[in-house]
C-alpha positions as CSV (number, residue, x, y, z in Angstrom):
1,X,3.3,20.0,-10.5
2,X,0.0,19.1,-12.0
3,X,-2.2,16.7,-9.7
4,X,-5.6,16.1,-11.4
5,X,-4.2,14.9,-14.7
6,X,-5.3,12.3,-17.7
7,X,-8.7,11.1,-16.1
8,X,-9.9,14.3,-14.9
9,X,-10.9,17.8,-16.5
10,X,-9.6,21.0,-15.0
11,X,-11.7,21.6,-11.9
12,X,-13.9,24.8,-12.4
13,X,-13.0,27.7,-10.0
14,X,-16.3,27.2,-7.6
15,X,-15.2,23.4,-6.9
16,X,-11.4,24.8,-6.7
17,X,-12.7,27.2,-4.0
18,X,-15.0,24.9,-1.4
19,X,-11.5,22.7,-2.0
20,X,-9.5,25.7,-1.1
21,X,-12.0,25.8,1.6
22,X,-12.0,23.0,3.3
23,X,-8.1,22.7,3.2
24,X,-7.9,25.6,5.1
25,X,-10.7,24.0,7.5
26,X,-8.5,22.0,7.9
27,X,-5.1,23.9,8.8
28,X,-7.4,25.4,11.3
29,X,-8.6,22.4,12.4
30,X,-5.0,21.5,13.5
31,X,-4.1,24.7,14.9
32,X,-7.1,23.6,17.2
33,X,-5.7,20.7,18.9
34,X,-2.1,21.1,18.3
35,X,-2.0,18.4,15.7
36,X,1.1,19.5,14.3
37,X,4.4,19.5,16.5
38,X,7.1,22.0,16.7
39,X,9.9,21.1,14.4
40,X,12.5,19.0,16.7
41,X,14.1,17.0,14.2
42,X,15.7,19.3,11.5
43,X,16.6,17.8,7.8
44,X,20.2,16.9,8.2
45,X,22.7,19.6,6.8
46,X,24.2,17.3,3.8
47,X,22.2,18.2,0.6
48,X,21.8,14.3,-0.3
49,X,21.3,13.3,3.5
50,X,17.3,12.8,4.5
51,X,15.6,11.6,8.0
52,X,13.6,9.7,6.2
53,X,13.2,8.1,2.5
54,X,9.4,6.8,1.4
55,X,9.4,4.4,-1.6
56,X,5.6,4.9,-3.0
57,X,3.5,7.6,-2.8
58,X,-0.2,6.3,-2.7
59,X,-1.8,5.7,0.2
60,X,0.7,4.6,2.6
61,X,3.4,6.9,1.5
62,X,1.2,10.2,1.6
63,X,-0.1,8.9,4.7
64,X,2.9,8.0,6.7
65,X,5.0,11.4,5.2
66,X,1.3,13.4,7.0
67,X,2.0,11.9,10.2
68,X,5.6,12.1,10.1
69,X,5.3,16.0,9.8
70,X,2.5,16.0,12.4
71,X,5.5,14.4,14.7
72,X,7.4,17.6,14.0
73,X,10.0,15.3,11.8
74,X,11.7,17.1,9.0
75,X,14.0,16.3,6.4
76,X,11.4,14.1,4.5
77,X,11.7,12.3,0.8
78,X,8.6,11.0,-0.6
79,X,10.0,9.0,-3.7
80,X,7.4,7.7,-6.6
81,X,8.1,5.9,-10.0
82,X,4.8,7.0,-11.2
83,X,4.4,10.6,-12.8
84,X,2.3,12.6,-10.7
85,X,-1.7,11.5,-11.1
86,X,-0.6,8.0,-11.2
87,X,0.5,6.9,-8.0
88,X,-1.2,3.5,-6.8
89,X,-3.6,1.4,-8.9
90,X,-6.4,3.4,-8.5
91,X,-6.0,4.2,-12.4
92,X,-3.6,2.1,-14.3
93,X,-3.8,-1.1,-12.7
94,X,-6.9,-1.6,-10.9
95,X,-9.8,-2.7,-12.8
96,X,-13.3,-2.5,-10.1
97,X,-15.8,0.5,-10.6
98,X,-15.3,1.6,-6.8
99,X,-13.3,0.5,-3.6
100,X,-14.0,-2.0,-1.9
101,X,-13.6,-0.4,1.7
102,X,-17.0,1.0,3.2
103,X,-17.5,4.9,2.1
104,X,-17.2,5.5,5.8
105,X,-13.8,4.8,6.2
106,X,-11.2,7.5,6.8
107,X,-7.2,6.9,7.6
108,X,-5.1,9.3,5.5
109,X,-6.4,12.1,7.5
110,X,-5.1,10.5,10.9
111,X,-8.0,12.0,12.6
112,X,-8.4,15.6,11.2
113,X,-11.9,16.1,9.9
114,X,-11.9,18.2,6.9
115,X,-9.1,16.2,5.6
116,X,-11.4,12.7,5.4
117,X,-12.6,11.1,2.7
118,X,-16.1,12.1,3.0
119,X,-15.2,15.9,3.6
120,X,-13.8,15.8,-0.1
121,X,-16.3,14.4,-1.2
122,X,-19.4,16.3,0.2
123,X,-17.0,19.4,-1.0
124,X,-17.5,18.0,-4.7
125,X,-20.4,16.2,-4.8
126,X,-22.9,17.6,-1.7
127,X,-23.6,15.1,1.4
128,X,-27.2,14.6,-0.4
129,X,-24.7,12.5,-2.9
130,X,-22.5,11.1,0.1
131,X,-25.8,10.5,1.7
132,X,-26.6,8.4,-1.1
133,X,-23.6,6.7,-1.7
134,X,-22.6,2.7,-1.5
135,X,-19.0,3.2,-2.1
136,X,-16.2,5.4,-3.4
137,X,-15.6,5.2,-7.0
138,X,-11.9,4.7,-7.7
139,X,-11.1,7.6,-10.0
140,X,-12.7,9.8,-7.2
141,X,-10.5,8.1,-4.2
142,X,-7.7,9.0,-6.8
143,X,-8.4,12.5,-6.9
144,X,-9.2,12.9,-3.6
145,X,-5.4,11.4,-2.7
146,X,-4.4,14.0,-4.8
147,X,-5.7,16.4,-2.5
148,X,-5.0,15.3,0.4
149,X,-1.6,15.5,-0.6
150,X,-1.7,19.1,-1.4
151,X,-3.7,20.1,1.5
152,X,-1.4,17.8,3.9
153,X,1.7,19.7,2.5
154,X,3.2,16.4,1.1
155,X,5.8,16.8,-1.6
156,X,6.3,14.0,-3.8
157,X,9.2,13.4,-6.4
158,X,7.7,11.6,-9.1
159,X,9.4,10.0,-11.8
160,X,11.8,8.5,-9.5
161,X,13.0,5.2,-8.8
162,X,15.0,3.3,-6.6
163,X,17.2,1.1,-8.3
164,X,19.1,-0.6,-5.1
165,X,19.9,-0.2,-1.3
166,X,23.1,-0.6,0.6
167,X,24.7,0.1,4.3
168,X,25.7,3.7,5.0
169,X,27.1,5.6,8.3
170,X,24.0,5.3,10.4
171,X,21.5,4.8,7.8
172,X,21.0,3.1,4.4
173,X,22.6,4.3,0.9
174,X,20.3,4.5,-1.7
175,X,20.8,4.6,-5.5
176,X,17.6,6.5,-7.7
177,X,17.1,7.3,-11.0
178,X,15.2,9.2,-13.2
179,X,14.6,13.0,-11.4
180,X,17.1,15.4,-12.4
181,X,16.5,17.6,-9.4
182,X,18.1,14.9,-7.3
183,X,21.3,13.3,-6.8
184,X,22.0,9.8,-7.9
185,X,22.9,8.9,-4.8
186,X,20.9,10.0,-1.5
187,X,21.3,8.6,1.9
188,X,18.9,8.6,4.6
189,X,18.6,7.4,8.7
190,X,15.2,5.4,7.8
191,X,13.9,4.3,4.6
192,X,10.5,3.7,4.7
193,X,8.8,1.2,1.9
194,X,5.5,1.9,1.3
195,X,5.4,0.7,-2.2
196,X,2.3,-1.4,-1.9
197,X,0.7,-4.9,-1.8
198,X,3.4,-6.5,-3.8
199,X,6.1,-4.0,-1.6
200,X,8.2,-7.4,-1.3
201,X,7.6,-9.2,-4.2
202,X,5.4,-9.1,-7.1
203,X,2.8,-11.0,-9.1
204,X,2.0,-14.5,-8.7
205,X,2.3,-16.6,-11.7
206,X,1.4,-20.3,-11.8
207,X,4.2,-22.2,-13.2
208,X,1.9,-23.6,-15.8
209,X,0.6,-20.2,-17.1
210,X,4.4,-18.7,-17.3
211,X,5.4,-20.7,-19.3
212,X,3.6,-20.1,-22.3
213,X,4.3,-16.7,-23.9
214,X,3.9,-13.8,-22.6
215,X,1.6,-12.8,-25.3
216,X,-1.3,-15.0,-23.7
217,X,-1.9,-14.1,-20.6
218,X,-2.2,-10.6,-18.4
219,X,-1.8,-10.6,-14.8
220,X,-3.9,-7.9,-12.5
221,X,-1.3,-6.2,-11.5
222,X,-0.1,-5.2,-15.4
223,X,-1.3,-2.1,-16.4
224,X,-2.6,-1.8,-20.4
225,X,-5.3,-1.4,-22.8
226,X,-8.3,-4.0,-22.2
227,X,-9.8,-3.6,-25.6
228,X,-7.6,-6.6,-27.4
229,X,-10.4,-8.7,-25.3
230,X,-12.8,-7.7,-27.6
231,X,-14.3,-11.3,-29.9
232,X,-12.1,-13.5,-28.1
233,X,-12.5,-16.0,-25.7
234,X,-11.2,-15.4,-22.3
235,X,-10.2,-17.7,-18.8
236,X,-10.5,-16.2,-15.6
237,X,-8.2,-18.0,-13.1
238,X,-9.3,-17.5,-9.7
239,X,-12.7,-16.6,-8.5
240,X,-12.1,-13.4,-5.3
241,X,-12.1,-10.0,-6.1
242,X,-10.0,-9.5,-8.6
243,X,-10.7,-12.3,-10.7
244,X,-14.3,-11.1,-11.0
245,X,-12.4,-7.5,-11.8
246,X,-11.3,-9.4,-14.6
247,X,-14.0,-10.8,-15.9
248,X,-16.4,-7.8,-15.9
249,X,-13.3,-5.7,-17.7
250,X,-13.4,-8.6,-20.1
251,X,-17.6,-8.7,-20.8
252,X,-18.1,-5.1,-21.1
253,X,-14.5,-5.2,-23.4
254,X,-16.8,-7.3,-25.9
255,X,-15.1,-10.9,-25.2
256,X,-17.0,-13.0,-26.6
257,X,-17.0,-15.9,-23.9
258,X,-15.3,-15.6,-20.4
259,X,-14.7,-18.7,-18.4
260,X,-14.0,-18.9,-14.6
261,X,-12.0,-21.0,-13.6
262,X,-11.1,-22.1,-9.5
263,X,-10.2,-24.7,-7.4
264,X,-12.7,-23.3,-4.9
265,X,-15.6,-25.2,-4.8
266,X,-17.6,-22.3,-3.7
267,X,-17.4,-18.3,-3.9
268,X,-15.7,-16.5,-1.1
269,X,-18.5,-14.9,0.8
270,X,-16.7,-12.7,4.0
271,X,-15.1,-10.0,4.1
272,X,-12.3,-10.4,7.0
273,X,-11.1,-6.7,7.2
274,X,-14.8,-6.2,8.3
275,X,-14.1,-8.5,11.5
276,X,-10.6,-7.0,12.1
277,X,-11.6,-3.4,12.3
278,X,-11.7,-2.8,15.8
279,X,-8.9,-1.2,18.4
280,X,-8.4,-4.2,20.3
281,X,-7.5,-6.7,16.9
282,X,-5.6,-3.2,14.5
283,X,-3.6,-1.6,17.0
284,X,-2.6,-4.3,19.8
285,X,-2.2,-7.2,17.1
286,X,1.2,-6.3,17.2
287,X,2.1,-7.1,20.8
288,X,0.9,-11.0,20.8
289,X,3.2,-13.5,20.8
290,X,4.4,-15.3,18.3
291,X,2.2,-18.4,18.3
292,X,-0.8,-16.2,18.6
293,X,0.0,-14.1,15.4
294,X,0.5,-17.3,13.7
295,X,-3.1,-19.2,14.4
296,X,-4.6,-15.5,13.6
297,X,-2.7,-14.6,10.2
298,X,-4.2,-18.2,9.6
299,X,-7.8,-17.6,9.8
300,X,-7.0,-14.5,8.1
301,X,-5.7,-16.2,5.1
302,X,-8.2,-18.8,5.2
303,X,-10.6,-16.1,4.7
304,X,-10.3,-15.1,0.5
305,X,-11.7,-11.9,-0.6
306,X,-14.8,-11.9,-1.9
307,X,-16.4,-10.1,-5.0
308,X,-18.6,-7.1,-4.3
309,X,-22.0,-7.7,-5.2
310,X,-21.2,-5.1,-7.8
311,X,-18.9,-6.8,-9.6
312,X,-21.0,-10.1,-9.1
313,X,-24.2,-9.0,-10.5
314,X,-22.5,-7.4,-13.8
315,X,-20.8,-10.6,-14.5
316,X,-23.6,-13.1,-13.8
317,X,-26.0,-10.7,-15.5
318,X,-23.6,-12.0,-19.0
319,X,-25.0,-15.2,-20.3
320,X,-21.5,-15.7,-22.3
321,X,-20.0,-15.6,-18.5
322,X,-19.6,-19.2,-17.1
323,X,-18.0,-20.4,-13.6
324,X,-16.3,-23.6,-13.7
325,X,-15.9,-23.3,-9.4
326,X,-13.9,-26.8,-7.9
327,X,-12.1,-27.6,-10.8
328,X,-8.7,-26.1,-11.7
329,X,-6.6,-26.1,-14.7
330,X,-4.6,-29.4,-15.0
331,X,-2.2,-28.5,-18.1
332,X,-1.6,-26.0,-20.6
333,X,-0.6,-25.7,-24.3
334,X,-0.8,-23.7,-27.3
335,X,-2.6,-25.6,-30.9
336,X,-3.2,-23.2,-33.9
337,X,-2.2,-20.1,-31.9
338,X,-4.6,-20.9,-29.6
339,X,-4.9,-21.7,-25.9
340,X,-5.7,-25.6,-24.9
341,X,-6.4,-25.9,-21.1
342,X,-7.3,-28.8,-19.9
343,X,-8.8,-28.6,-16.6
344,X,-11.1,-31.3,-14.1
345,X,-13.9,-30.1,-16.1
346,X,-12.5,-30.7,-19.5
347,X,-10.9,-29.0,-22.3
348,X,-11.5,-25.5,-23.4
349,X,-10.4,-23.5,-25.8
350,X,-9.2,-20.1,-25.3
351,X,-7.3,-17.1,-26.8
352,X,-6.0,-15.6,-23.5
353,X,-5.7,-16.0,-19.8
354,X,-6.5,-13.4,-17.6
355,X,-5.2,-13.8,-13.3
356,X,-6.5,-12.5,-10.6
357,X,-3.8,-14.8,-8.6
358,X,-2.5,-12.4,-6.1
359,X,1.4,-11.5,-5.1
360,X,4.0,-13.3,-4.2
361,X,6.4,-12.3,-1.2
362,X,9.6,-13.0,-3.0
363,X,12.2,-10.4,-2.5
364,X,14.3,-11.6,-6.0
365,X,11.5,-10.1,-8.0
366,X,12.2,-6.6,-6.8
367,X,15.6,-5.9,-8.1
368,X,16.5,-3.2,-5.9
369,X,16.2,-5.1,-2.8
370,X,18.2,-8.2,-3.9
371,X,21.2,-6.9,-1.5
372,X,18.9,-7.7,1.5
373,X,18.8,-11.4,0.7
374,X,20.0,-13.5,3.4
375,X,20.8,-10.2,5.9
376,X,17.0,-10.6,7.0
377,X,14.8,-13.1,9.2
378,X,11.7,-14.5,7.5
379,X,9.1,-15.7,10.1
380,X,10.3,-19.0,9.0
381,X,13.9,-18.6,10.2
382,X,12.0,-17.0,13.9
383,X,9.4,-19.2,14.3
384,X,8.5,-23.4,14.2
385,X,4.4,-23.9,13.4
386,X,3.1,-26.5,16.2
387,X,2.1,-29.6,14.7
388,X,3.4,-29.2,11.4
389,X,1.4,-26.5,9.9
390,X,1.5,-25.2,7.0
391,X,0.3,-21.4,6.0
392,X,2.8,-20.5,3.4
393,X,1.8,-16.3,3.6
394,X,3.4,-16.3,7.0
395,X,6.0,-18.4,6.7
396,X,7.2,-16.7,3.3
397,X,6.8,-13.1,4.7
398,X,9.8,-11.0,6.5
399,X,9.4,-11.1,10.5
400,X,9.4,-7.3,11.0
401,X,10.0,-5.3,14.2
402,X,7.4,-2.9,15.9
403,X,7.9,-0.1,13.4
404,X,7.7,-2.5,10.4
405,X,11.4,-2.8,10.4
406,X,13.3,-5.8,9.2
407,X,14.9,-8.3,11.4
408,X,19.0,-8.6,10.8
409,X,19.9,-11.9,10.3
410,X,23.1,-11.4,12.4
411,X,22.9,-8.8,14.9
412,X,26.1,-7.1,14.3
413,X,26.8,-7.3,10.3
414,X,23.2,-6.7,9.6
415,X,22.2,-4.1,12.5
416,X,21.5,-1.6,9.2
417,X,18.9,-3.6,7.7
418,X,16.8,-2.4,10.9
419,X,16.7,0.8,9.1
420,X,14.5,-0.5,6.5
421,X,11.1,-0.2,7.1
422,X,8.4,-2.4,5.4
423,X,5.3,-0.5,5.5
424,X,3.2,-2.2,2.4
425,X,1.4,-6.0,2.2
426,X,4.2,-8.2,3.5
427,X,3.9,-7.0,7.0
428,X,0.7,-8.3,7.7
429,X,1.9,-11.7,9.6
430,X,3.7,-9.0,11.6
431,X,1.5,-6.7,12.5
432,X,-1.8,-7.3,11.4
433,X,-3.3,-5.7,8.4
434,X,-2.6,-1.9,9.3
435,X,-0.5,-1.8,5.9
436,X,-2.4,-3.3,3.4
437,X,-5.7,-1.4,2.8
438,X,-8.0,1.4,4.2
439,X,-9.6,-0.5,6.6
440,X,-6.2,-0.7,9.2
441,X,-4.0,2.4,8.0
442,X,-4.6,4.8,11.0
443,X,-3.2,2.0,13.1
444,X,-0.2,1.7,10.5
445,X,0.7,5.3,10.4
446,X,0.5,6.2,14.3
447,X,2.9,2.9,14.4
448,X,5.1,4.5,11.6
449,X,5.1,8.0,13.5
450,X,5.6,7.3,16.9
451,X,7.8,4.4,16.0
452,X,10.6,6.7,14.1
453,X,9.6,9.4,17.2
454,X,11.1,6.6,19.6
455,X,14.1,5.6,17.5
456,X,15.3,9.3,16.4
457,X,15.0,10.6,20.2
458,X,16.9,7.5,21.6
459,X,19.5,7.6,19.2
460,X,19.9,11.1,19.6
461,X,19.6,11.4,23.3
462,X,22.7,12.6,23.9
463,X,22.7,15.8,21.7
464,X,19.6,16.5,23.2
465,X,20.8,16.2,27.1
466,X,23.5,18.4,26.0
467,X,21.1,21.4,24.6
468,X,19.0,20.3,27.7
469,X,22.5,21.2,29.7
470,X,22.5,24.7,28.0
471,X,18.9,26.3,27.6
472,X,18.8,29.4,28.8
473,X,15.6,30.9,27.3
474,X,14.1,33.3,29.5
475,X,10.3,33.0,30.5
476,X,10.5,35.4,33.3
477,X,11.8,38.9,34.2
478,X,12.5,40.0,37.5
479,X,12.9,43.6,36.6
480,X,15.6,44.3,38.9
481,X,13.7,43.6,42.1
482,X,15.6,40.9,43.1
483,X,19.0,41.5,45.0
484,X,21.7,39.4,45.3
């Protein structure tokens, strides 16, 4: 299967060797401190029967699947609806020059060297270059994911989608489409969804802005050709990150004015995943209580994510690109084919709207999940905010388990549900954000792996005790010296 593929020439043989290179660094690297276990848990016998399903292989996926296998787990699917080179939204959806994360960051890996991001990329580029460096540009972090899953031994099926989930003996049922090479039907003891920051929902929409044709407005998430932009007028709604994605794709698309427009009265200037990234916060976030999860996933979401300086600069360097910051759009209508937004400002005039207005954690946008309605607890059927709080992100999102699993609703009809495992934005109330970025992921996959360790041993402990109750293996040899 082809990795580097529409964004990216052929790589010449010299870079195809230092790769070749460093991925066997790395397999040595592993031998070196046992980072791979001995098989224990075999892929069950059934043809269509897994140990584990992933749903998404970008980040997430590839890295959970790596540290699955480094817990000597077999009998893993790794599931994509993308075709192979266009996994995540590093290029289709996503719109910025480079990440966001620090270059420094590593995760995927889950602590072997040469497979880090900046072993890749001192193989390609030289550490002079790295050296250099402010941050990763996307189309490299894309290329180097498609590495790391060839060096990791990841397979993916790509081209494959789940269309819906359902009970099965000890496990969940899934229905797929799309890759001949598999079944329609597969079943597996844990399905891990690692299908990204909308994982349990999808775009947010105002109500205002859906309901004028579709033909007006573009969300973030949508993947398509920027150039219609070019001579038109343009709003931005929102003013974090990806509105300001927005509005630079929309300037250097030739749009011919591109207004701003947010209820925030000022620009979002911290970064929180900067103050999160530490042990204590990333990996013991999960064992708080409730309460204490609730007033920190509410500083967290106080916190909006701010434009890199980057993306700042190129926009305010535009003198057709104005900000229209504490002011809002009030009502919407189309005149002449045209856009009329009125908002605390005024009227303008546009021909499109563009949002950079985040996700929504609503699992009836994500058809194949609709059979979970109602069979599992959202932190607002666990948990009363004191004093009447309000901090809708928490409240909306499902209250997961330890290993990112769903909640049942009723223990005994629902118990499968706990076999669902929701490792993409919506567990952040849960379990901090170890699942919805770089910046946490090495928390998130060590959760993933020694989470599904725990739950295959203890549900198997009884096989086990009984090959326990017949090893015989011989370590040592008398030689006959030994009477009886």
């Amino acid at each position: 299967m082809q990795c580097l593929t529409d964004f990216s020439t052929p790589l010449s043989g010299d870079l195809e060797q230092r790769l070749e290179r460093l991925a066997a660094r790395a397999a040595w690297e592993m031998d070196c401190i046992e980072a791979a276990a001995p098989i224990w848990l075999k892929k069950p016998e059934k043809e269509a029967r897994y140990n584990v399903v992933i749903v998404g292989a970008g980040l997430n996926g590839l890295s959970a699947a790596f540290a699955l296998r480094r817990r000597g787990i077999e009998g893993v699917l790794v599931i994509d609806q993308a075709e192979a080179g266009r996994e995540g939204p590093w290029v289709t959806s996503a719109r910025m020059k480079t990440l966001r994360s620090p270059k420094t960051l590593a995760g995927p890996d889950f602590g072997i060297p040469s497979l880090s991001p900046r072993a890749w990329y001192e193989a390609v580029y030289g550490a002079e270059i790295f050296a250099g460096l402010e941050k990763i540009g996307r189309e490299d972090w894309m290329r180097y994911m498609l590495w790391f899953r060839r060096a990791s031994g990841v397979t993916v099926c790509n081209e494959t989608r789940l269309e819906a989930v359902a009970e099965a003996d000890d496990g969940v049922r899934l229905t797929i489409s799309g890759n001949g090479s598999l079944p329609g039907e597969i079943t597996c003891r844990r399905l891990v969804m690692a299908n990204g920051m909308d994982g349990c929902g999808g775009p947010y929409v105002p109500e205002n802005v859906a309901a004028l044709p579709k033909a007006f407005w573009t969300h973030s998430a949508e993947q398509g050709e920027d150039g219609h932009l070019k001579g038109k007028d343009v709003i931005v709604l929102g003013s974090a990150t990806s509105s300001f994605d927005w509005a630079v794709t929309a300037l250097e698309n030739g749009a011919r004015r591109v207004t701003m427009v947010a209820r925030a009265k000022e620009l979002a200037c911290t970064e929180v995943l900067a103050w999160t990234n530490f042990p204590g916060y990333l990996g013991a976030f999960a064992e708080l209580p409730d309460v204490e999860k609730w007033r920190f996933s509410r500083h967290y979401y106080d916190l909006k994510v701010p434009p890199t300086q980057d993306q700042y600069d190129r926009a305010t360097a535009c003198p057709n690109f104005i900000m229209e910051l504490g002011s809002g759009i009030t009502s919407l209508a189309i005149e002449n084919g045209r856009i009329r937004a009125e908002t605390r400002n005024g009227t303008l005039m546009a021909d499109h709207i563009l949002l950079g207005t985040g996700y929504s954690i609503d699992f009836s946008m994500r058809p194949e999940l609709v059979p979970l309605n109602g069979r599992f607890a959202y932190w607002r059927d666990r948990f009363t905010p004191p004093n009447s709080e309000d901090c809708p992100p928490v409240l909306h999102a499902p209250y997961l388990g330890r290993t990112f699993e769903l909640t049942p609703m009723d223990a005994v009809s629902d118990r499968w549900v706990s076999r669902i495992h929701m490792f993409n934005g919506g567990a952040v109330p849960s379990l901090g954000p170890v699942s919805n970025g770089i910046t946490g992921i090495k928390y998130g996959i060590a959760r993933i792996a020694d989470g599904m360790t725990r739950a295959f041993f203890l549900e198997d402990a009884a096989r086990f005790r009984g090959e326990l109750a017949g090893y015989r293996e011989q370590h040592f040899n008398p030689r006959g010296k030994v009477s009886a």
